[in-house]
N, C-alpha and C positions, 0 to 999 in steps of 0.2 A: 234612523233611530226615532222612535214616537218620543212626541212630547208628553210624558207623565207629570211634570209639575216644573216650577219654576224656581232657580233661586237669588236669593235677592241680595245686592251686599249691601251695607253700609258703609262708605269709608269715608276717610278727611287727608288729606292733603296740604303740602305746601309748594303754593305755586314754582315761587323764584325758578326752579331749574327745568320744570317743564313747559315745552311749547304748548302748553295747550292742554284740554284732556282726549280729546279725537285722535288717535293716529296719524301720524305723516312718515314721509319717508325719512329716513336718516335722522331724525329729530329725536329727543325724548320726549313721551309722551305718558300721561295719566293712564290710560286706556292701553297702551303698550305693555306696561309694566304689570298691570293688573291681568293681563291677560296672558301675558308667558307666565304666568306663577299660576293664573288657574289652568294653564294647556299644561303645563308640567304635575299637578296635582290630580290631573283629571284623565291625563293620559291621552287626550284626544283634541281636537281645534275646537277655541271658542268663538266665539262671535257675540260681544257686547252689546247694550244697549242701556243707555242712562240719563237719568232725569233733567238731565239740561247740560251742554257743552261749554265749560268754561274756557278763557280766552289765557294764551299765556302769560303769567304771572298773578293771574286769581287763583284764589284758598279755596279752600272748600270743608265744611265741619262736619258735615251729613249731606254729600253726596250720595245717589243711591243707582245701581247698577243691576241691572235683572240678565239672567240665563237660562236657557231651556237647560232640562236637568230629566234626566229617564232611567230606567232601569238600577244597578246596583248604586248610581249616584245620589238615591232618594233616602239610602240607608246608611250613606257614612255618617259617624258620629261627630256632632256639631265641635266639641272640644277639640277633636283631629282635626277637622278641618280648619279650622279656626287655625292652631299653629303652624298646619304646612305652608300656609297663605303669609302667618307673618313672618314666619322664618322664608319665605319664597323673593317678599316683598322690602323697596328700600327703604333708609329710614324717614323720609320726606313724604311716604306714603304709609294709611294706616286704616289695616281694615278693621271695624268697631264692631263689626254686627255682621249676624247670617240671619236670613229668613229665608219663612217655605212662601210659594205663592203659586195660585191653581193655576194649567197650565194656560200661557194663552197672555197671560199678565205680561206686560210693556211699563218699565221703569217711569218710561218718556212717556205713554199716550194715555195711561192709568194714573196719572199725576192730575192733580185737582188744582194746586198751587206747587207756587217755588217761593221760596224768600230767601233775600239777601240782606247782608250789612255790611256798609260800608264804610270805614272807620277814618277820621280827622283826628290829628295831631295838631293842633290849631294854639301855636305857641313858638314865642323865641328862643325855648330851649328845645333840643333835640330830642328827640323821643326815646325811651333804653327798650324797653320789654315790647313796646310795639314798633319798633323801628322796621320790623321786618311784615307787618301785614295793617299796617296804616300810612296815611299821606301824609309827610309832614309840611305842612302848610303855615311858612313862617309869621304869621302874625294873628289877631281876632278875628275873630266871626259873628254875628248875629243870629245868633241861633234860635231866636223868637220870629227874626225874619222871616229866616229859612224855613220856619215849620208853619208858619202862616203860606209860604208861595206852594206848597205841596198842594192846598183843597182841588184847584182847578183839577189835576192829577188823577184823583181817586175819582175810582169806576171805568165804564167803558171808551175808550177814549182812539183816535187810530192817533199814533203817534210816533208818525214818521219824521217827524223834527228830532227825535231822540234817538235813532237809526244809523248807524252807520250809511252812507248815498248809495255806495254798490250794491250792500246787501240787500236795499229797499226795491231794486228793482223788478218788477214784473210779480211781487208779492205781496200778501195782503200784511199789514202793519196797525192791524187794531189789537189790541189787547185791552184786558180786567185788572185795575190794579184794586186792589181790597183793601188793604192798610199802606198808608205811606209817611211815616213819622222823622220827624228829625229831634235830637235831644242829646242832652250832655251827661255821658257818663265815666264811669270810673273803674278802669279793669286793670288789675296788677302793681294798684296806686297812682294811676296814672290818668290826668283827665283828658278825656277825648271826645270828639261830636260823633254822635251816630245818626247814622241815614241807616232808618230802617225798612226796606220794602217787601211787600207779598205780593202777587198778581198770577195768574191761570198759565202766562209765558212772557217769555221777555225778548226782543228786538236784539238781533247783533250790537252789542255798545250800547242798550235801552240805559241800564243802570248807571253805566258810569256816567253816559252825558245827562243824567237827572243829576248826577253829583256835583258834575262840571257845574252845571247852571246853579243848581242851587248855591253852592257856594260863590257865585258870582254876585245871588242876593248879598250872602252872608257877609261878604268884602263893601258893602254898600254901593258895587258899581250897578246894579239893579235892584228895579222897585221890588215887593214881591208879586204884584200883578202881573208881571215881566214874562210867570211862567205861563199867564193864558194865552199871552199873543205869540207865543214862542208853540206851544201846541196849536192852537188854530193856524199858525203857516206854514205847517204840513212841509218846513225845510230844514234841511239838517244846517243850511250855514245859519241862520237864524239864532238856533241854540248855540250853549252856551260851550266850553274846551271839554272831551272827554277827557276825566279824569284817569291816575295812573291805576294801573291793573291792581298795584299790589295790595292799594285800600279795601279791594272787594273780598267777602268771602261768601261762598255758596251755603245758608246753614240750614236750609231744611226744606223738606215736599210732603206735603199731604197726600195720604192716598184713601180710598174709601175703607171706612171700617172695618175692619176684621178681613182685609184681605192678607194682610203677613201676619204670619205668624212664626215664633222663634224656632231657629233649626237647633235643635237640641239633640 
């Protein structure tokens, strides 16, 4: 079947029940799910690809997943398609969006950036409204700390101290990180610390053990200098505990302009 163009989805997600968004055997997975509702709508086998692999028990807001797409599949109507998928799909997964994209487009390798946020419940009382995709981290933080240890951070960096050890082997572990903020915000009435990051790609466990260590600043058991010697030791025991999955959520990828366009 020739590749005529591409289509792109949009979706969000909640982690808690899947392993992961990759495929495994026997597990549930993001990518599983998504992909018997498009083999079912589509009549035929898909094979996915998307902008970055989340770990089980991360969110995700604007994930984005690409498909080759050929012949009468370039002319269904975006409205149809849109409800076969959500009536296909369960309620813990949620497709937002369809785009076109020329053929040839890669979710994953036509991404410019990724960003995440990783949300703190940093408080003695229990969290309500984010209880289910923040850490609740029973006491204060320094959040002036914390957003002072990020500078060493930004830019090109190899930073295989923030690595998972297995994953680092025999691979390259430099990355771009562009923006790296931490700060206190307030979603659904609720005040929470946000780690916010953007960078070109991210390391198995890059973000969350940025989360781990910073808030290790945050807790005043480190300086915030803490994080340049912890990136120049190029070790993962160095840094600081990877934080719990369910803080992170995946919210967004850059791609070059005017490559999607709305499937309508």
């Amino acid at each position: 079947m020739p590749e005529d163009g591409t289509l792109v989805i949009r979706l969000g997600y909640r982690g808690a029940e899947f392993a992961g968004f990759a495929e495994q055997p026997s597990v549930r997975t993001v990518a599983g799910e998504l992909r018997r509702a498009l083999e079912t709508t589509l009549r035929r086998p898909c094979e996915l690809t998307c902008a970055g692999r989340t770990d089980a028990g991360v969110h995700a807001i604007a994930q984005y997943v690409s498909l080759p797409v050929s012949g009468d599949e370039l002319s269904l109507p975006g409205s149809r398609f849109m409800r076969s998928l959500c009536a296909l799909t369960p309620d813990d997964l949620s497709v937002q969006a369809l785009y076109r994209a020329p053929a040839g487009f890669s979710a994953r390798f036509d991404a410019l950036s990724r960003s995440y946020r990783y949300r703190i419940a940093a408080s003695q009382a229990r969290p309500v409204l984010a209880w289910d995709h923040s850490w609740w981290y029973r006491g204060e933080l320094d959040v002036e700390a914390m957003a002072e240890a990020t500078r060493p951070l930004l830019g090109e960096h190899d930073f295989k101290s923030f690595c998972k050890a297995t994953s680092a082997v025999g691979k390259p572990t430099c990355r771009y990180v562009s923006a790296l903020d931490v700060s206190r915000v307030c979603e659904a009435g609720e005040e929470l610390v946000a780690i916010d990051i953007t960078g070109n790609a991210f390391l198995h466990n890059m973000v969350r053990t940025i989360a781990g260590s910073l808030v290790e600043v945050g807790r005043g058991h480190r300086t915030p200098s803490w994080l340049a010697e912890v990136l120049a030791a190029r070790d993962r025991a160095v840094a600081g505990p990877c934080a719990p999955a369910k803080g992170l959520t995946f919210v967004g990828v850059e791609y070059p302009k005017l490559t999607l366009s709305p499937w309508e």
